[in-house]
C-alpha positions as CSV (number, residue, x, y, z in Angstrom):
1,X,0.0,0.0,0.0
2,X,3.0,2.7,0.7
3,X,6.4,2.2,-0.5
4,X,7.8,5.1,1.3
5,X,6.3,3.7,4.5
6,X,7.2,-0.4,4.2
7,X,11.1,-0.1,5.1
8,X,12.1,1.6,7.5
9,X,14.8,3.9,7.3
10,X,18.0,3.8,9.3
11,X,17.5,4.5,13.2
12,X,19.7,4.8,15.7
13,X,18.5,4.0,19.5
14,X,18.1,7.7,20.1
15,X,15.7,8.5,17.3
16,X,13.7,5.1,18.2
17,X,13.4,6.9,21.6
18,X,12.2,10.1,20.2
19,X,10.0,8.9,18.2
20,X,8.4,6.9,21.4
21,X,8.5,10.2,23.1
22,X,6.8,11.8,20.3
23,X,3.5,9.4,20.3
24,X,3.1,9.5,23.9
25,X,3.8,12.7,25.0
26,X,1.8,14.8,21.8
27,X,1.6,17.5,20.8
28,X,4.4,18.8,23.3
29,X,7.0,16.7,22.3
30,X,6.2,16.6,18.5
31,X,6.0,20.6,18.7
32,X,9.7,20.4,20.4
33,X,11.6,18.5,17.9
34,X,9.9,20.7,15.0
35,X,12.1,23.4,16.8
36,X,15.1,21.2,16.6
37,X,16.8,21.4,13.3
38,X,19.6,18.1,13.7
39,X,15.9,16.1,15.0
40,X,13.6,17.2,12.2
41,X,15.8,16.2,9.4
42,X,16.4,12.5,10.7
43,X,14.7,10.7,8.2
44,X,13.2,7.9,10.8
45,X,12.1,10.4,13.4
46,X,10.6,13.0,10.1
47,X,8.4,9.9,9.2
48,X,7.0,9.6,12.9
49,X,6.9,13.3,13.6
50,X,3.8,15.0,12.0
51,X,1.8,11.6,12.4
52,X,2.5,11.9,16.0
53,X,1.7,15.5,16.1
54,X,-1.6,14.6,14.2
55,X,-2.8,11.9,16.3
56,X,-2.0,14.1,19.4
57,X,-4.2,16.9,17.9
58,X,-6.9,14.4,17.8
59,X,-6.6,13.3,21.2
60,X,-7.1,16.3,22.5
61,X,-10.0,17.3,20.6
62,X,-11.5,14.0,21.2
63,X,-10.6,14.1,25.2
64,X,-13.7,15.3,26.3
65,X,-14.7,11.9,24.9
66,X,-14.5,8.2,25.8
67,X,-12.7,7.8,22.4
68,X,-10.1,10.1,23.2
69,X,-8.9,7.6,25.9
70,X,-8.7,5.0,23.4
71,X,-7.3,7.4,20.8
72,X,-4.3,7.9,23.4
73,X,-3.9,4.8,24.2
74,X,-3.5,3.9,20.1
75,X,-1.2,6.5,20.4
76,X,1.2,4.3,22.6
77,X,1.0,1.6,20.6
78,X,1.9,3.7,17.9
79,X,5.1,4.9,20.1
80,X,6.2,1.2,21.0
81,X,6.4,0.0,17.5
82,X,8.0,3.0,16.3
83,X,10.8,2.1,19.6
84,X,11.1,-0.9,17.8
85,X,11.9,-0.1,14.7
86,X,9.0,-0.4,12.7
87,X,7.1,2.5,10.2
88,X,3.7,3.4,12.0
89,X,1.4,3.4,9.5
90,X,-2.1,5.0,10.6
91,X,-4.9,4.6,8.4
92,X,-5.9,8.3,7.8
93,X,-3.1,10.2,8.7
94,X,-0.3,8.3,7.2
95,X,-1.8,9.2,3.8
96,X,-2.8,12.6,4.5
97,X,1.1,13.0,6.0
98,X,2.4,11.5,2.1
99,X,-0.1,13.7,0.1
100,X,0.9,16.9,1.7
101,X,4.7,15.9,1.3
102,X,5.1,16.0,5.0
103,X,6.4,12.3,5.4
């Protein structure tokens, strides 16, 4: 379904830890590393951060809702697999992150 998204670039421990950092503690963190040239140009933690920041946005729109719990907790998930290694891919904002070029 996405090329781009099916390998995984090269990672090194510290951008599998922001990228962790990024899906659980959005939008703060997400926000952060934007500001942070030698972090926003890493190719493994640019494919995590504006998903992240999305789903973070979402969360706290949704918070005043049950689904926003749930939305969170997706949101760790998310974090842990990208800890691991892996490319997130999340169904909506994955493609909306490749259309815009953001990803």
């Amino acid at each position: 379904m996405s090329d781009q998204f099916a390998a995984a670039p090269e990672a090194t421990s510290d951008d599998k830890l922001w990228a962790l950092l990024s899906y659980i503690f959005s939008p703060l963190i997400p926000i952060i590393l934007l500001l942070m040239a030698d972090k926003k140009e890493r190719p493994f933690i640019k494919a995590h951060l504006i998903q992240s920041l999305i789903l973070g946005i979402v969360t706290v729109i949704t918070s005043s809702f049950c689904i926003g719990i749930l939305v969170w907790i997706y949101a760790i998930y998310c974090g842990f697999q990208a800890y691991g290694g892996k490319m997130v891919n999340i169904p909506v904002i994955t493609d909306l992150c490749k259309k815009q070029g953001w990803a």
